[in-house]
Legacy VTK file of the C-alpha trace (Angstrom):
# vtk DataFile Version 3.0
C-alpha trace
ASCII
DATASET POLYDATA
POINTS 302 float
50.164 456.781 101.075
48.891 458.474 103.888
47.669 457.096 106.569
43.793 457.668 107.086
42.451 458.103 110.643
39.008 457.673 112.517
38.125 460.525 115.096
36.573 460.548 118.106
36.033 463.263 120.828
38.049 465.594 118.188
41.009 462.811 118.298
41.689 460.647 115.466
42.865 457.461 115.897
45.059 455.982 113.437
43.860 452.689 111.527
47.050 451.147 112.457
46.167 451.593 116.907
42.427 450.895 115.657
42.253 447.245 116.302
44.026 447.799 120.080
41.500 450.078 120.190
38.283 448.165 119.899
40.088 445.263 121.803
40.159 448.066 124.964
36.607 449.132 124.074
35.342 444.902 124.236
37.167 444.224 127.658
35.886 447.597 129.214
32.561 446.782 127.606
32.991 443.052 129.066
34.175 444.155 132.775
31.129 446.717 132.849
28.026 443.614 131.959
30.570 441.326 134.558
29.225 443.705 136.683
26.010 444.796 135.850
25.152 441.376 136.081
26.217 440.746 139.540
24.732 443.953 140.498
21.422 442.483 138.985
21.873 439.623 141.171
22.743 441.194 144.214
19.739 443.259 144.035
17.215 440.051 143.604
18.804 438.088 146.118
18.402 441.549 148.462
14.681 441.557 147.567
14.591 437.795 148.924
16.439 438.813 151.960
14.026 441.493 152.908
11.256 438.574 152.351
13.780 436.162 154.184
15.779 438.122 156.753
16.888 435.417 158.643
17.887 433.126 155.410
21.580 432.232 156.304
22.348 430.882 152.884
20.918 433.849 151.377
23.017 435.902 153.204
26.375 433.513 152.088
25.129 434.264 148.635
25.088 438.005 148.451
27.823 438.694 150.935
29.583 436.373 148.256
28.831 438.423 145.317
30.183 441.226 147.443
33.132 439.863 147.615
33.320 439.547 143.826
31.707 442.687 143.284
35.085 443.766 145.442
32.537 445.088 148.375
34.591 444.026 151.219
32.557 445.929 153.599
29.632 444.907 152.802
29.865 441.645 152.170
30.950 441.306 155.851
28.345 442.598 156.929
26.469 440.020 155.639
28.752 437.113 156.774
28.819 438.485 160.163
24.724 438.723 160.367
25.622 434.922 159.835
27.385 434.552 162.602
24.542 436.086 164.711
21.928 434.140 163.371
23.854 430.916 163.355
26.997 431.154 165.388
28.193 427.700 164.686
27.134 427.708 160.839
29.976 425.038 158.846
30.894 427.403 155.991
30.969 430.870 157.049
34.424 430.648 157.891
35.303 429.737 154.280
33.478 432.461 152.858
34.473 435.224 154.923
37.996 434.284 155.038
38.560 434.229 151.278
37.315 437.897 151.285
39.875 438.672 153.888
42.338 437.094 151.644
40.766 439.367 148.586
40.637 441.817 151.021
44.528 441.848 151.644
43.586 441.100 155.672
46.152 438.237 155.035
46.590 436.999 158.400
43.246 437.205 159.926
41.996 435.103 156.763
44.443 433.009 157.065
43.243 432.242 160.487
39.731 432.034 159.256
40.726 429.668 156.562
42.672 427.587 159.061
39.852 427.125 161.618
37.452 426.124 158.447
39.732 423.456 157.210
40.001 422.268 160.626
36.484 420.719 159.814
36.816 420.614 156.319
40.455 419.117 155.171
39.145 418.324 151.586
38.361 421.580 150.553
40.304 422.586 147.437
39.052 426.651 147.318
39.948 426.986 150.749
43.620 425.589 151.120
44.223 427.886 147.480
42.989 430.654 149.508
44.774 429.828 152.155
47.949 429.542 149.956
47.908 433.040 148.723
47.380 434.187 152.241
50.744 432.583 153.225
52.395 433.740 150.245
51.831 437.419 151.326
52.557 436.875 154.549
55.999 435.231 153.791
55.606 431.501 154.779
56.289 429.820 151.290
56.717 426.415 152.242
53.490 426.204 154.133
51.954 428.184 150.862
53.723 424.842 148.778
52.003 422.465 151.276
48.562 424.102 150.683
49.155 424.174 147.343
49.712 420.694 147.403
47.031 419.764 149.040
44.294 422.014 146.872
46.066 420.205 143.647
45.382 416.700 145.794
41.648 417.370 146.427
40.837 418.868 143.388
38.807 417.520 140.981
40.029 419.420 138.079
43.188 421.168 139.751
44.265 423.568 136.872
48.015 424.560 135.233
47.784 427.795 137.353
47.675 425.619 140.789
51.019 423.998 139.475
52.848 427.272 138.353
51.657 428.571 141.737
52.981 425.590 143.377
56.436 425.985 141.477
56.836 429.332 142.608
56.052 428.994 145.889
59.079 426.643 146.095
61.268 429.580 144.190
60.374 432.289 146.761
61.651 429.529 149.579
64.546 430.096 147.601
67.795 428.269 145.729
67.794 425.093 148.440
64.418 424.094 147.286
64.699 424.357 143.535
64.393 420.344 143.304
61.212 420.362 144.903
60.261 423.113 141.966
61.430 421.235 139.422
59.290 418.008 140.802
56.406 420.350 141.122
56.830 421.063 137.153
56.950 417.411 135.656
53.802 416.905 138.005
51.989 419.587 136.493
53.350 418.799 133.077
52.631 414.849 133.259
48.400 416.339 133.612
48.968 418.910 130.861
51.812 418.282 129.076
51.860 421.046 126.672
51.286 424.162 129.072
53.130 426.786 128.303
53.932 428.504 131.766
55.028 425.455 133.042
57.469 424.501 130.028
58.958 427.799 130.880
59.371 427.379 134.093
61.407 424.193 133.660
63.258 425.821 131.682
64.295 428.452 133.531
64.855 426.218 136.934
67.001 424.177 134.343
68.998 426.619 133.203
69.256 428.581 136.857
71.271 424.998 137.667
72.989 425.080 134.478
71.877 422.265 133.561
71.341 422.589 129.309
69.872 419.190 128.902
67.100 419.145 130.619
66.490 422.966 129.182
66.437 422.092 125.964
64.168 418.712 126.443
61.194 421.421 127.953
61.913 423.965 125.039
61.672 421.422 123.047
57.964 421.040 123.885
56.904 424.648 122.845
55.289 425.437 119.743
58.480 427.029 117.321
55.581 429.891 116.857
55.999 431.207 119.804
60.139 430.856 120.196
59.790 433.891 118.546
58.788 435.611 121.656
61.486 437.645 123.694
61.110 435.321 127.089
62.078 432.091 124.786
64.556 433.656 123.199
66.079 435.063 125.999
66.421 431.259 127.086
67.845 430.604 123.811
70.613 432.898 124.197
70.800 432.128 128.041
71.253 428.047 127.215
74.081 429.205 124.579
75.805 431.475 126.767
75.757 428.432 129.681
76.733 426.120 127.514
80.031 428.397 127.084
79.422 429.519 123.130
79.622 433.341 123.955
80.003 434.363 120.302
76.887 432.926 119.725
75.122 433.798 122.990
76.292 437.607 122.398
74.965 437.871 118.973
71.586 436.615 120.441
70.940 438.898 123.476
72.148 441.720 120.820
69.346 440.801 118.695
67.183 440.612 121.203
68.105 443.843 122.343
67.503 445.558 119.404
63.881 444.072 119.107
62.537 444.992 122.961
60.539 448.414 122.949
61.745 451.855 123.645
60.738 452.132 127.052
63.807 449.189 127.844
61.187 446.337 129.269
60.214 443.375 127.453
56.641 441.979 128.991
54.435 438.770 128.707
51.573 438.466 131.114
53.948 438.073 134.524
57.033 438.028 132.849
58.961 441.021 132.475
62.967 440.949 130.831
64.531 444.525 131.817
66.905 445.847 128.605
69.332 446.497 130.846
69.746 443.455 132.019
70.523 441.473 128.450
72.549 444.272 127.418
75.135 443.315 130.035
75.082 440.019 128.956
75.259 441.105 125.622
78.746 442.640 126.210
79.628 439.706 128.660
78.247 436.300 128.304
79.691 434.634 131.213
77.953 431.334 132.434
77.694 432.334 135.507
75.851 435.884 135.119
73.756 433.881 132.728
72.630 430.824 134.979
71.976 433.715 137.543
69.902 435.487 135.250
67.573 433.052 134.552
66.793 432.563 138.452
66.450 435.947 138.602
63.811 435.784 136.189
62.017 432.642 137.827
61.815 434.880 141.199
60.616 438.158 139.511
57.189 436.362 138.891
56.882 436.018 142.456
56.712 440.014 142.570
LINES 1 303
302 0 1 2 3 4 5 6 7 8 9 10 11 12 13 14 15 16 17 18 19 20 21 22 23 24 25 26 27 28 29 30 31 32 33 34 35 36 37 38 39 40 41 42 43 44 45 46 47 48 49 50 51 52 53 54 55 56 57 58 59 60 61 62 63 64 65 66 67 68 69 70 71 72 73 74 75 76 77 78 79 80 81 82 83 84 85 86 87 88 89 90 91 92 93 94 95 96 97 98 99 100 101 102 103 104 105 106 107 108 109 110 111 112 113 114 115 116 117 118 119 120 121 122 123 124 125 126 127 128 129 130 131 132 133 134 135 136 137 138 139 140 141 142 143 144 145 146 147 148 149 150 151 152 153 154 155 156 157 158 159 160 161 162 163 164 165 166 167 168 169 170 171 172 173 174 175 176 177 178 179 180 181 182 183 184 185 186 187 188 189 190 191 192 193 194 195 196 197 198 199 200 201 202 203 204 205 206 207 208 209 210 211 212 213 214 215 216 217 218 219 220 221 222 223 224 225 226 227 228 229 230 231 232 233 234 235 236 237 238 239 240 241 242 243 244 245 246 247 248 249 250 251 252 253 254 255 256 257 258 259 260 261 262 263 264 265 266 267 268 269 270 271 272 273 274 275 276 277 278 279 280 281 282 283 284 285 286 287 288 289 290 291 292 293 294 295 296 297 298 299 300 301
């Protein structure tokens, strides 16, 4: 039967791409009211300014927005009219330097963020902030420690503060892959069925060889979504480590066969190169294998 198609612009669009389609059409359409609504706040809060000129927390707000808005400029512009209204204000710091961090002006935020916290040691928002600052600019133990600390003095510290945490602790590198691994079961005794971080065992489990322990956090997933390439990738990786190559070759074949055309297999920040199983599919050695599977933990870093 053939297939029918919709057109648009003179195109048609098969009904098989159509759903993808409309998916594309509902995020653009959601990004665009994300920010014609802070556009419709930025421009009532600059109508109070005008009214309020010398309104510091007015000022915090918009330059704020800006930042979201992904103004840098302008929003400090506003931060630093702060600074001359109110030179010792307690939270200016914090705002401007997480736009410097947003801003990829990594080590004057830091600094920013640093001299806030100095003041403020509980602050969750700002030690994150901090965290990613110190992840760019290559310090990923003190990234870990503010990591730590944002998990500590938040109330609600979230599974992405722990899988940051994690892989801070991966790009320190090999020597610290205990700490990782404690990072993990934290995060996994709060939410004990989170996905990213049942992966991540895994892999820091099977980087060290150690099968056992793999299988106890695979065991955890859903068997719905062992389906997908990353889990059976560990699947064949944990066969392959524990030495049963016939098996372990028949699975990264398999799993060759299945990855696209263009040779990458991707979920969110997790990316499996063809290339790279098809070697293993010709030689499952242990070694490669274990190696692999750090490899993977350290190309979510990237």
């Amino acid at each position: 039967m053939k297939k029918k198609t919709l057109t648009i612009g003179g195109r048609g669009i098969s009904n098989a791409i159509w759903p993808a389609f409309i998916s594309l059409l509902l995020l653009a359409s959601g990004l665009l009211l994300a920010h014609s609504d802070l556009d419709l706040q930025i421009e009532k809060l600059s109508v109070d300014i005008s009214r309020h000129p010398a309104d510091t927390e007015l000022l915090l707000k918009r330059g704020d927005l800006y930042r979201r808005h992904g103004d840098w400029e302008a929003g400090r512009t506003d931060f630093e009219k702060v600074r001359e209204l109110q030179p010792d204000h307690p939270r200016v710091d914090w705002f401007e330097g997480r736009l410097l961090v947003a801003s990829g002006e990594y080590s004057e935020g830091e600094a920013m963020l640093s001299r806030f916290l100095l003041n403020s040691p509980d602050h969750s928002g700002a030690h994150q902030a901090r965290a990613v600052a110190r992840e760019h600019l290559h310090e990923p133990l003190k990234a870990a420690k503010d990591y730590r600390a944002a998990i500590s003095t938040s109330k609600h510290p979230s599974p992405s503060l722990y899988r940051s945490l994690v892989l801070s602790y991966v790009s320190a590198g090999i020597g610290h892959i205990d700490a990782a691994i404690s990072a993990t079961d934290q995060g996994l005794g709060r939410f004990p069925f989170e996905v990213s971080l049942l992966g991540l065992g895994t892999d820091l489990s099977l980087s060290r060889s150690d099968v056992q322990m793999a299988a106890k956090y695979m065991a955890g997933v859903q068997p719905g979504l062992r389906i997908l390439p990353q889990w059976r990738f560990r699947l064949a990786l944990q066969s392959c480590i524990e030495g049963e190559n016939d098996v372990a070759a028949e699975q990264f074949a398999g799993l060759v066969s299945a990855m696209p055309a263009d040779g990458a297999a991707r979920t969110g920040t997790w990316q499996l190169e063809k290339d790279t199983v098809s070697k293993l599919a010709f030689k499952p050695d242990p070694e490669a294998c274990s190696k692999a599977a750090w490899d993977m933990l350290k190309a979510q870093n990237k």
